[in-house]
Residue, then its C-alpha position, 0 to 999 in steps of 0.5 A: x361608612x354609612x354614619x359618615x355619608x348619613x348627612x349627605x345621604x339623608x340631603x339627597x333623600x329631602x332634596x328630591x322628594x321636596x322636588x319631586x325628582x323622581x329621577x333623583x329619589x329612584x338613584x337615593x332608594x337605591x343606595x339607601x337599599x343598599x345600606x339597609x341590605x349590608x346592615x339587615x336595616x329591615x324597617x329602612x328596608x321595606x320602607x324603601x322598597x315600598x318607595x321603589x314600587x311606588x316609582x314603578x307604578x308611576x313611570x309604568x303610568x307615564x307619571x300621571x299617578x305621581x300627583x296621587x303619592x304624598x311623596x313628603x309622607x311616604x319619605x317621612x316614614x324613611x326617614x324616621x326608621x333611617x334616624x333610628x339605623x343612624x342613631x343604633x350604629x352611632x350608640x353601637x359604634x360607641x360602645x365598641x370604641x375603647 
């Protein structure tokens, strides 16, 4: 299911960080999270708790210290470790297909 849902899943992550939408990147972490738990994804998981924190800090200050966050970097790096869990299940579900 998550190689399937990738491309959408990772047009959600692009689109609300090009947006700024916090709002949106609180509801994608999420379901990365999820993601990253089911398959053990450590990186991608780390990776998006650290995002969340990062929510936190900025709703905990009324959104003032959301112009402080390169949301672009800091989602660059999820996205990077996301590519590498999308390309180790493809190469994994591959190798178990007959």
């Amino acid at each position: 299911m998550f190689v399937e849902g990738y491309p959408g899943l990772l047009q959600r992550l692009e689109d609300s960080l090009a947006d700024r939408e916090l709002v949106s990147l609180g509801r994608v972490l999420h379901d990365i999270r999820g993601n990253c738990v089911l398959f053990s994804a450590q990186e991608c998981l780390a990776q998006t708790i650290r995002l969340e924190g990062l929510l936190r800090t900025v709703s905990a200050s009324s959104g003032s210290a959301a112009n402080s966050i390169n949301w672009q970097a800091e989602g660059g790096i999820l996205q990077a470790a996301l590519e590498r869990l999308h390309g180790e299940l493809c190469a994994y579900l591959s190798a178990a297909s007959p």
